[in-house]
N, C-alpha and C positions, 0 to 999 in steps of 0.2 A: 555585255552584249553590245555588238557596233551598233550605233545608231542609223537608220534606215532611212532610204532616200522617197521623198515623195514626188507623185506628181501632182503639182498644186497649177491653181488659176488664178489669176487676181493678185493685185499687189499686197491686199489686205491679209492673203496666207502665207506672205514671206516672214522670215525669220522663225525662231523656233519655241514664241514665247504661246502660252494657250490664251488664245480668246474668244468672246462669246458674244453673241447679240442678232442679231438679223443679219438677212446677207446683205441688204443694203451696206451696213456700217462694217462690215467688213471688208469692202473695198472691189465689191465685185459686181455683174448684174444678175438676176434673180435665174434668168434661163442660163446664160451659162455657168453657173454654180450646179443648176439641177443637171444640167447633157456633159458636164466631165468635173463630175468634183472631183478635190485631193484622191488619190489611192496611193497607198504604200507599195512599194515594192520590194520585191525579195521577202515576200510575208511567208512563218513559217508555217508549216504544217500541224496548224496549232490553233487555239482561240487567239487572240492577239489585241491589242489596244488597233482598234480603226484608225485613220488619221482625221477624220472629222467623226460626231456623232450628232444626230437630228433631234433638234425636241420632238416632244407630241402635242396634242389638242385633244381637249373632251369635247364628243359633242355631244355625250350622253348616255342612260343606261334606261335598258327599258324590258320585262320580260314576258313570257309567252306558256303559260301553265308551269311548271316546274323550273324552266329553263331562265338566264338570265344572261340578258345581252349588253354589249356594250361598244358604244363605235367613238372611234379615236379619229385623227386624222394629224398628217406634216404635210409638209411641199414633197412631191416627187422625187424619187431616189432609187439606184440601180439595185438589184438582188439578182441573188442566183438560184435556178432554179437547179433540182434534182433529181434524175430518172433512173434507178438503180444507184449505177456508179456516175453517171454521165453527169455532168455542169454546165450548165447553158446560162451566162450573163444578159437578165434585162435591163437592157438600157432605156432610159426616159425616152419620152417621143413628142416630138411638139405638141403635139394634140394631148398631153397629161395635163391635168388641171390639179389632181394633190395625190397623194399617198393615202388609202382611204384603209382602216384597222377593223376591227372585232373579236373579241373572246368571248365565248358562250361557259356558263356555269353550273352546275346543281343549285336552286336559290335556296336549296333545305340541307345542306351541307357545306357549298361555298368550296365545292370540287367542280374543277378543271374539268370543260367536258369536250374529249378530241373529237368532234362532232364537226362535219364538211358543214361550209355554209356559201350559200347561195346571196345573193344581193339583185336587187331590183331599183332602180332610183329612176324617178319622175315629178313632175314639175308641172306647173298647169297645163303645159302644150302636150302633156301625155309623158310617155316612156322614154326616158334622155338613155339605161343606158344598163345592161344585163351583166353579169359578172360571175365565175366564179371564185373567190379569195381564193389565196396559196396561204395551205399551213406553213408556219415561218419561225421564224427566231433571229432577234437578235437582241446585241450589246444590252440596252436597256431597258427591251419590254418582253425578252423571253420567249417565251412558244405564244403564237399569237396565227390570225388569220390578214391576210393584207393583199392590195396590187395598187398598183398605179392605175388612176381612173379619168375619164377626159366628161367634164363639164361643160356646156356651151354658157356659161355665163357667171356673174355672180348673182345669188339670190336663195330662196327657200326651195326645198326640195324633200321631196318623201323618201324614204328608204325603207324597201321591204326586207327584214333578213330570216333565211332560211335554214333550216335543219331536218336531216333527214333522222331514223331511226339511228340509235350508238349501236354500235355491232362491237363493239368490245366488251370480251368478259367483265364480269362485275361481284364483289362482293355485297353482302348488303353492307345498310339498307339503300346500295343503288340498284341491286338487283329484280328484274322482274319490273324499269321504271323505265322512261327516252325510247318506248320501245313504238311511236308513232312518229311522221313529222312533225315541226312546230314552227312556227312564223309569228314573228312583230315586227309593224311598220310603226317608224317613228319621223320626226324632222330635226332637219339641221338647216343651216344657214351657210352658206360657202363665202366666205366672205375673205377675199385675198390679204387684204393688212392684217386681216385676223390671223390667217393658216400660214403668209411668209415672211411674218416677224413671229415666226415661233423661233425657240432658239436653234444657234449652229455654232458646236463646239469645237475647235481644233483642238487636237491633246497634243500637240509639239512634238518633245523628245520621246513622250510617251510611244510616239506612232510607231507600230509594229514589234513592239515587245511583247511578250507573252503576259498573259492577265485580261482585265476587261474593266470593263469602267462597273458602275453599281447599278443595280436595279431603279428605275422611275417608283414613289409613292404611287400606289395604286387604290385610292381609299376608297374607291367606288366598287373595285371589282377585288377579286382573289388575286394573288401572286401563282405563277405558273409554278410552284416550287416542289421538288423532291424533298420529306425528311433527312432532319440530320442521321448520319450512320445510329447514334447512341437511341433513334426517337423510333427506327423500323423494329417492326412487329418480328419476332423470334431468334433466334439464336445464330447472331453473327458466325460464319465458316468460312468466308477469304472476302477479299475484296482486289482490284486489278483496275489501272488504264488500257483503254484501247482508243486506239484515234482521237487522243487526248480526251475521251469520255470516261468518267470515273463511273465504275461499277460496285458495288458490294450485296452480297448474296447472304441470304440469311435462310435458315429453316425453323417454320413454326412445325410444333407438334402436332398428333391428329386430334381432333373434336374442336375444331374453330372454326371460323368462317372461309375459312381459303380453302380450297380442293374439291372436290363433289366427292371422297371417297373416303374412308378410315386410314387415309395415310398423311404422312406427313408432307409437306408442303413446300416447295422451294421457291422463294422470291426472287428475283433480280430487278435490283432498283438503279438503273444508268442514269446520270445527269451531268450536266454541262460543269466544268472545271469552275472554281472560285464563286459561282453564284447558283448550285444545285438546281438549275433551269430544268425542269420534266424533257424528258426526250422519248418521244413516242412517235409510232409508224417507223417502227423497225422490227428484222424477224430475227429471232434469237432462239438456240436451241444448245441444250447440255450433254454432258457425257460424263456419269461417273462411274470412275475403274476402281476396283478392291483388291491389288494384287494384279493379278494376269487376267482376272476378271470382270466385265463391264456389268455393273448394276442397273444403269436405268444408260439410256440413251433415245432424246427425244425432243421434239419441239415445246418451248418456251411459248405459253400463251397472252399475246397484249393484255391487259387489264388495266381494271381499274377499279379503285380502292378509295374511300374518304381519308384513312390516312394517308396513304402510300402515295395519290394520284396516281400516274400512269406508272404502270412496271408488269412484269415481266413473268409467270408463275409456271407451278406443274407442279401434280404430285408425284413421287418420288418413292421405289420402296424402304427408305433411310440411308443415316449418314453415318460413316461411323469415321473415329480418329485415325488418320491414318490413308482417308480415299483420297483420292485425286479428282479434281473436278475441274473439266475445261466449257468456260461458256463461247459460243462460237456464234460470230454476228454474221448471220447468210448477207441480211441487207441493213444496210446503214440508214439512221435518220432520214425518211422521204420528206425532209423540209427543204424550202425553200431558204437559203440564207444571207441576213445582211451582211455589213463590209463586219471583219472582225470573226465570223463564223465559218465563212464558205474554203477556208482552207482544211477546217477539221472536222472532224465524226465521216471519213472517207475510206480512208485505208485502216480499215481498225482490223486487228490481227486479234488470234483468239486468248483471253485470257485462261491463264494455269493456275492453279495452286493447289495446296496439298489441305485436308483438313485439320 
C-alpha cells in the first residue's frame, strides 16, 4: 500500500519517524496542535492507523447503586459526529479547555452499560457548564462517552454524571435491573501541565494504513470488548464484514436465557475489526430462506448480555443446513467517531451466507 500524505503542522511532525511526548517537545504550540492537527489524506473507507493518537488521563472512578463510573480526560480534539448516514466534523473552539470521557458499568458483572449520560460541572462560583456526552469510539479507548468542554480556569471542580433508565433488552442477571435514573458527583482538578503533557503520538508510515493501534490498559474500569467468535454462547452458522465491521451470528438452542419463548435463538455479535470494540446503537434485522421459502424475516433486537455485551438477538423458528441467511444493517453505528474510525461502519452492505 502507497504510503499516504499528511496534513501536518509544526516542524516537530516533519519527517516520517514516530514520536511521542507533549506537544510542547514536539515542536509546535498547544492551541494550534489542538484547531488543525495532522489528518491523513486519502483515508480509506476502512478502520485505518490515524496520523496522530492522544493519550488520556484518569481522574477517577466513582459509583451510584449498581452503576460504576468513570471520567477520563486529554487536550481537545476534533470527532465526528453521526445522524443516520450523515457526518458532521467537530472542530475545536477556542473556548475548549480539554476533551472530558466517561464509561458507565454493571459494578456486579463488570458489563459495559450503553447508558446516555448527562454531565453537570461546577465550581464555587456555582454552575460553570451543562453537557450532553456523544456515545463515541475510538483507536484507543473504544466505545466510550465524550466532547470537548470549555473551563474558565484551572482549579477544583464538581462533576455531576447522569444516567437515565437502559432501555436495552437484557439477559439475566441484568435483567429486571438500570431500570431508574442514577447520578454521582465526584471532583477533579483541571490542571493544564497535568491534561497537555499527556502524550501525542505520530504513527509515521503507519498513517492511513488499514489496522489500528492497541487498546489503553484500563485497570480501573472494564474494556468495551466483544467475545472471541470461539467464547460466543451457541452454535456458530456464518459470520461476514460489512463496512469493515466483522459480524458472526450464532444460534443457541431453546431453554436458556436468551428469547422470551421456546424457540431457538439467534445472536449477532458485530465489532470493530483487529480489537473486537462492542458496537452498539445500530438496527439490524434478518432474513431466513429454505429453498424458495422465507422462514423467519424480522428485526434484530439491541441487547445486552454479561457475556456477549452488546449484540444483537431474536427468536427464530430454527436453522437447518442448508438456509440462507442475510443480516441487513437499516442503520449504522450512531457513534460519534475519532481520527482512525469516521471512514467506516457507514456504508455497510448486507451480509449473505449459506448455513
Amino acid at each position: 500500500m502507497k504510503r499516504r500524505a499528511l496534513i501536518t503542522r509544526g516542524a516537530g511532525l516533519a519527517g516520517g519517524v514516530a514520536l511521542t511526548g507533549c506537544l510542547s517537545r514536539l515542536g509546535f504550540e498547544t492551541q494550534s496542535a489542538w484547531r488543525d492537527p495532522p489528518l491523513v489524506q486519502d483515508r480509506p473507507d476502512a478502520v485505518y492507523y490515524p496520523a496522530i493518537v492522544e493519550g488520556m488521563g484518569m481522574y477517577g472512578t466513582t459509583k451510584a447503586g449498581d452503576v460504576g463510573f468513570a471520567l477520563m480526560h486529554s487536550f481537545p480534539h476534533r470527532f465526528w459526529n453521526l445522524t443516520g448516514t450523515n457526518k458532521t466534523k467537530v472542530v475545536v473552539r477556542s473556548s475548549d479547555s480539554l476533551h472530558l470521557m466517561a464509561s458507565v458499568w454493571d459494578v456486579e458483572t463488570k458489563t459495559i452499560l450503553p447508558l446516555d449520560i448527562s454531565v453537570e460541572i461546577s465550581n464555587t462560583d456555582g454552575q460553570v457548564t451543562s453537557t450532553n456526552l456523544w456515545p463515541m469510539i475510538s483507536p484507543n479507548m473504544g466505545f466510550h462517552y465524550g466532547d470537548n468542554v470549555g473551563l474558565p480556569g484551572e482549579g477544583q471542580y464538581d462533576i455531576t454524571l447522569r444516567v437515565g433508565p437502559l432501555q436495552t433488552n437484557r439477559t439475566e442477571p441484568l435483567e429486571g435491573r438500570f431500570t431508574e435514573a442514577q447520578s454521582a458527583t465526584m471532583s477533579f482538578t483541571f490542571d493544564t501541565s497535568e491534561t497537555y503533557n499527556l502524550e501525542y503520538r505520530r504513527l509515521g508510515e503507519k498513517a492511513g494504513t488499514r489496522g489500528t493501534v492497541d487498546l489503553m490498559e484500563m485497570q480501573m474500569m472494564p474494556e468495551p470488548l466483544a467475545p472471541r467468535k470461539d467464547n460466543l454462547p451457541g452454535r456458530l452458522i456464518g459470520d461476514g464484514s460489512s463496512g469493515d465491521a466483522t459480524f458472526f451470528v450464532t444460534v443457541v438452542e431453546k431453554g436458556t436465557r436468551f428469547g422470551e419463548d421456546d424457540r431457538p435463538y439467534m445472536i449477532v455479535s458485530p465489532r470493530t475489526p483487529y480489537n473486537r470494540v462492542v458496537l452498539p446503537r445500530m438496527a439490524l434485522s434478518a432474513t431466513v430462506e429454505r429453498g424458495q421459502k422465507t422462514v423467519f424475516q424480522g428485526p434484530l433486537r439491541a441487547s445486552l448480555d454479561p457475556e456477549i455485551s452488546c449484540y444483537y438477538g431474536t427468536s427464530i423458528p430454527g436453522i437447518e443446513s442448508g438456509d440462507s441467511v442475510t443480516i441487513t444493517v437499516q442503520t449504522p453505528p450512531q457513534l460519534a467517531r475519532h481520527d482512525g474510525y469516521e471512514t467506516a461502519f457507514l456504508d455497510m452492505a448486507p451480509i449473505e451466507f449459506t448455513v
